[in-house]
N, C-alpha and C positions, 0 to 999 in steps of 0.2 A: 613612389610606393608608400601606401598605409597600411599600419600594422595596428589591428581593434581586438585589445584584449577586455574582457569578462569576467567578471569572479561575485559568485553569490554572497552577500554577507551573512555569515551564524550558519552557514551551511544548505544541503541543498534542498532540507523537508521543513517545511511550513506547516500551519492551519489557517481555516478561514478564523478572520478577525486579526491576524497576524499582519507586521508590514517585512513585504518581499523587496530588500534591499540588494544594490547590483552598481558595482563599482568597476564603469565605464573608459578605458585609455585609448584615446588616439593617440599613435607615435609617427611619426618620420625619423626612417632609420637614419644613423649618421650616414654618410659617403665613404665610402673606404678610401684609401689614399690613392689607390693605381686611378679609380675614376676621380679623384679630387684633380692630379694632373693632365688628364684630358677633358676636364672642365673649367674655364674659369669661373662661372657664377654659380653659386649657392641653388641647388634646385627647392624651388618651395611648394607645398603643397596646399593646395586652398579645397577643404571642405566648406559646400554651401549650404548642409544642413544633415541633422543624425534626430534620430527619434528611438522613442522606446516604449513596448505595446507587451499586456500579457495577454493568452490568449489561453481556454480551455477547449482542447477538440473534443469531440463526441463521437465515434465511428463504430461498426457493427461488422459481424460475420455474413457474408454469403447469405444466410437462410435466415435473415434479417430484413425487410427493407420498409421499412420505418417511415413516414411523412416526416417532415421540418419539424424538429424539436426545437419547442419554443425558446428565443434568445434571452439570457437576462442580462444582456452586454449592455453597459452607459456607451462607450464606443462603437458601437455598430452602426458601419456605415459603406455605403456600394461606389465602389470604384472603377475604373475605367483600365483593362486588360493594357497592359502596356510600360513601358520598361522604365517609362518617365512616371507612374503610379505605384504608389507605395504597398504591396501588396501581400503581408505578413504571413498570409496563410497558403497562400498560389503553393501548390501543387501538393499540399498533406490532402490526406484523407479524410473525410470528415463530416462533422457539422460542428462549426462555433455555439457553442451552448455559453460563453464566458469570453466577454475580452474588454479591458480595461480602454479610458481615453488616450488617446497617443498623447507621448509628454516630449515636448521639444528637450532639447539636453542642449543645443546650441546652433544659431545659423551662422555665415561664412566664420570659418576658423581657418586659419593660416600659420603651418604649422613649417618652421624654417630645421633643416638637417638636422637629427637627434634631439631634439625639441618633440616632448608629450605633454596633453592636456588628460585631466582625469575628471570625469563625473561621477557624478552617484542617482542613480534612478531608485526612485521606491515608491512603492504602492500599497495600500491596505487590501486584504483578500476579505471582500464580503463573506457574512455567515454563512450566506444560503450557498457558496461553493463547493461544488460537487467533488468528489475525492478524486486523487488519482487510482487509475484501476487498469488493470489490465489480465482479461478474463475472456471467457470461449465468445460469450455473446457479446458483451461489448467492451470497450476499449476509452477509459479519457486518460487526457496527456494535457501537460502545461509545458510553455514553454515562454519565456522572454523573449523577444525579438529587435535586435539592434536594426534601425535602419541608420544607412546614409547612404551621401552622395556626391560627386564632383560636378561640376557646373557638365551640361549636357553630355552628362557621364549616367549609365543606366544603374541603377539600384544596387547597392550592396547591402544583404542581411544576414544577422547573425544571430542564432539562435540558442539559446541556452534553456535547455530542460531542469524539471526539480518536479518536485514530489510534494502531494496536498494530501494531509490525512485530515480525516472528520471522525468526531467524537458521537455517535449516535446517537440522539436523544437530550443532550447538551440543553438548547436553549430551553427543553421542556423542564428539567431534572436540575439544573443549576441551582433555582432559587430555593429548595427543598433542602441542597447539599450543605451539612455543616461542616464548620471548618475547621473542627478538627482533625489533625495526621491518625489514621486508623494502620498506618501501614507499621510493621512489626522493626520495632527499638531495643536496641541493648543500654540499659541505663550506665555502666561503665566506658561506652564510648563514647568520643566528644560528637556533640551534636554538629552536622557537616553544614557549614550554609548552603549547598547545591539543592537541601531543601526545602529552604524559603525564597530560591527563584525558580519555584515550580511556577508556572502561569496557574490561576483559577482552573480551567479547564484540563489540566494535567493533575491537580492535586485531586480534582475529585474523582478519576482517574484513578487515581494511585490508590484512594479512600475505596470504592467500589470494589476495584480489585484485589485489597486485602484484607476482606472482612468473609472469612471461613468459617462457611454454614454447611458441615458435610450431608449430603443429599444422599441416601439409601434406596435402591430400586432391586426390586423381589424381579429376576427375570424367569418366567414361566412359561411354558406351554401347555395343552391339553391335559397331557399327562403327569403335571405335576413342576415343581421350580427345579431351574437349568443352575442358576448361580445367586448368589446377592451382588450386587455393584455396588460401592461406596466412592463418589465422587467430592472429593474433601472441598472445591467450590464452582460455584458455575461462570465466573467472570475472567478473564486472561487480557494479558497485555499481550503485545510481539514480544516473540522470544522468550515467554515465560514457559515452561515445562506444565503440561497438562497429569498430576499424579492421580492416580485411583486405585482399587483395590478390589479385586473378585476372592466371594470366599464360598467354596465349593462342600463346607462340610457339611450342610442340610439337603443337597441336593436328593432328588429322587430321578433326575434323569441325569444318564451320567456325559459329561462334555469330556471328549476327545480335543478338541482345540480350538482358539479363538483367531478371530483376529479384528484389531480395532482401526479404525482409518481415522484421520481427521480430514473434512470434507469441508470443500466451499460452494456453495448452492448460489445458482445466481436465478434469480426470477422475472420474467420481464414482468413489468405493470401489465393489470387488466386494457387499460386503455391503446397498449400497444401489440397484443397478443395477436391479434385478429389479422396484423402484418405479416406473419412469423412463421414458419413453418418447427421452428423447433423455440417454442417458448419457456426453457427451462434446461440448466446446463449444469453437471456436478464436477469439480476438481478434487481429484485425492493430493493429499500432501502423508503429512508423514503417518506410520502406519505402525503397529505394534502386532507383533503376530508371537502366538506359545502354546506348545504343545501340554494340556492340565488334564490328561486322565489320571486319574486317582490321585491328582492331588489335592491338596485342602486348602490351598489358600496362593493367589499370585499377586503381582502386581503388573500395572501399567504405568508407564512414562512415556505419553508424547509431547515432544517438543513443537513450538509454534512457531514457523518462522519471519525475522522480521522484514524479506522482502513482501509478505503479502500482503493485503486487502482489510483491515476493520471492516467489522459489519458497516452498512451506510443502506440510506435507500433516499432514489432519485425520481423523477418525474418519470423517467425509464425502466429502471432496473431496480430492484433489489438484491444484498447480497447477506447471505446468512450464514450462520457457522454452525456444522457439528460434529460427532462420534458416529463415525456408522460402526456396527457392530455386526461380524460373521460369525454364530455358533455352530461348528461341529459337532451334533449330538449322535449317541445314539438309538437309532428307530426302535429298539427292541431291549424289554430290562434283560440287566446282564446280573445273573445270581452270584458266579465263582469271583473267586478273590484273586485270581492267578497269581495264586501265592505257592510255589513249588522250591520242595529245598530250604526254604526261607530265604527265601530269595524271589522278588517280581518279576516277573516276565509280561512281554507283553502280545496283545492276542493274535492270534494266525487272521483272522478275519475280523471285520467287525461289517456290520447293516447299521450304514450312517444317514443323516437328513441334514439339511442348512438353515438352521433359523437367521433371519438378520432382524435389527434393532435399531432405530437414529434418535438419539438424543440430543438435544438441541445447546449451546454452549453460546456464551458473549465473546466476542475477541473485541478489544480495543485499543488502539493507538498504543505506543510508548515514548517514554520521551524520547530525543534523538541523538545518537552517538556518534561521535567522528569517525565516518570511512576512510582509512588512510588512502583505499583504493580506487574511492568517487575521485571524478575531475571535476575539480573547482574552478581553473582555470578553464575560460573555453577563446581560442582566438581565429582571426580571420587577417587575411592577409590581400589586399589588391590594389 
C-alpha cells in the first residue's frame, strides 16, 4: 500500500506570473506487528514512475455550445484512451484552455516499510492565465494533477485544486503605476513589514484602491430629481465594504424606498455570441434595501465578498461589476405633510412606479488570507 500526500505551498490562491509550489510525499506505511508476525519479509513497494501537470478547464452552461476554444498550453498533447496512458483530464468537463509540460518528480522509487520520499513540484503561471471563475455561463477551474504508477499497475492520480486571481488591466497600467504607498497611515504606528512584501501587482492594487475621488450623481426622472448619490470611490478589493450616501432633501419626487444590489454581469465575447442562446447572465450578491419617505438623508453599506470573481476578461467571457439600483417613487406629487398631532404617520395608500439605475463599479483581487477552513492537505491512498 502507498500513501500520496499534497500540500500547496503559501497557500491555495495564486496569480499569473506567480510559481505554483506543491510538496509531493510518497509513504509506505509501516507493518503493524500482528502482520509483521505472519510475514517474514519486509513487503517493498516499487514505484515506476510519478508526474506532475497543471491544467485550466474551460466549461459552459447547457445554452452554451461553443466551438474549441483556442489552447495556450506548452503541454498539449493527444493520448491514447487506456489505463497504461497518463490521462489528467479523463472524465472533467470541459475544454483545456491552460495546461503546463508534465514534470517527472522520479522514475522506479522503492520505497521499504514506513520509509517516504518527498518532492516539490513547481511551476510559473503565465500572465495571460485566465482567472478562476465560476459563474452561470461559464466555469474555469485549476487543478494540479499527481500522477503515478506500479509497474503494469493502471494509473493513479491525484488532484489538487487552488484558485487564480487576475488583476485587470495590469500589464497595460503597471508601467504608468508609481510607487508610491497611497493607501491611508497612521504616522504613530510602527510601519509593518507585511507591506513591503506586497508583490508589484498587489501594491498597485492597494494604490488604486485607496485613492478616494467621491463621485456625485443627480438621480432624476421626467418629473424632476428622485435623490443625489454620493459614492465616496469607484475601485474595491474582495471584502472591502462598498460605503455611499443618498441625500433626499432637494428631492421633488418623493422616494418611498430603495434598494441596492451588488451585481456580477457576465458577457460572452462577440465572437462567441452567435453559439449561444442566452449570451448574457447577471448574479445578485449582497443587497441593501431601506425604507426613506420623508427622510433627508440615508446611508449604504455593501459588503464584497471574497469568494467571488474580480473583473477579468477572456477570449470568451467578460465579467463586470456593479450597483443595480430599485427606486420606489411616487407616481403622483403628494402636497400634506402627514403631520397630525405632531406626530408623523404614514399614508393609507400611496400610487407608486419603480425606477431602476446600474452604475458600473471596479472589483479587484486582494491579497490572500489564511483559511483555517481550506484543505491544504489533499491525500490518496492505493
Amino acid at each position: 500500500m502507498i500513501e500520496v500526500s499534497a500540500k500547496l505551498i503559501g497557500g491555495p490562491i495564486f496569480m499569473p506570473g506567480e510559481t505554483v509550489g506543491c510538496s509531493v510525499t510518497f509513504t509506505n506505511p509501516p507493518v503493524s506487528t500482528d502482520k509483521k508476525s505472519h510475514c517474514n519479509s519486509e513487503v517493498l513497494e516499487v514505484l515506476a514512475w510519478a508526474s506532475a501537470q497543471i491544467h485550466c478547464l474551460c466549461s459552459t452552461n447547457d445554452k452554451i455550445s461553443v466551438p474549441r476554444i483556442k489552447e495556450t498550453s506548452p503541454g498539449a498533447t493527444s493520448v491514447i484512451n487506456s489505463d497504461t496512458s497518463f490521462m489528467p483530464c479523463q472524465g472533467d468537463k470541459g475544454q483545456v484552455v491552460f495546461s503546463t509540460t508534465p514534470r517527472i518528480l522520479f522514475c522506479d522509487l522503492s520505497l521499504s516499510p514506513g520509509e517516504s520520499k518527498s518532492y516539490l513540484y513547481s511551476e510559473v503561471l503565465p500572465s495571460e492565465s485566465p482567472p478562476s471563475h465560476n459563474g452561470q455561463l461559464t466555469r474555469y477551474s485549476y487543478k494540479i494533477t499527481i500522477g503515478t504508477q506500479r509497474v503494469n499497475q493502471p494509473i493513479k492520480s491525484l488532484r489538487i485544486p487552488f484558485r487564480v486571481l487576475v488583476i485587470q488591466g495590469y500589464l497595460d497600467i503597471s508601467g504608468c503605476e508609481d510607487s508610491i504607498d497611497l493607501s491611508p497611515s497612521n504616522p504613530f504606528l510602527e510601519k509593518k513589514e507585511t507591506e513591503q512584501e506586497l508583490g508589484p501587482a498587489l501594491q498597485m492594487v492597494q494604490n488604486i484602491t485607496a485613492r478616494r475621488t467621491p463621485n456625485c450623481y443627480n438621480v432624476t426622472n421626467p418629473r424632476g430629481q428622485v435623490a443625489r448619490f454620493c459614492l465616496y470611490k469607484q475601485c474595491y478589493k474582495l471584502g472591502e465594504d462598498i460605503i455611499g450616501s443618498f441625500d433626499f432633501s432637494n428631492s421633488v419626487v418623493p422616494c418611498v424606498q430603495f434598494t441596492v444590489t451588488l451585481q456580477c454581469e457576465e458577457t460572452l465575447s462577440d465572437e462567441y455570441k452567435s453559439f449561444a442562446r442566452q449570451d448574457k447572465a447577471i448574479s445578485g450578491f449582497s443587497n441593501c434595501h431601506q425604507v426613506c419617505l420623508y427622510m433627508k438623508y440615508c446611508t449604504l453599506n455593501l459588503p464584497i465578498p471574497r469568494h467571488v470573481t474580480p473583473m477579468f476578461s477572456t477570449q470568451l467571457v467578460a465579467v463586470n461589476w456593479r450597483l443595480h439600483f430599485e427606486f420606489v417613487i411616487c407616481s403622483k406629487d403628494r402636497d400634506d405633510m402627514l403631520l397630525k398631532d405632531g406626530t408623523w404617520q404614514g399614508p393609507k395608500s400611496l400610487d407608486i412606479e419603480t425606477m431602476v439605475w446600474d452604475l458600473p463599479i471596479q472589483v479587484y483581487p486582494a491579497a490572500p488570507t489564511p483559511d483555517i477552513h481550506a484543505q491544504n492537505k489533499h491525500t490518496m491512498v492505493f
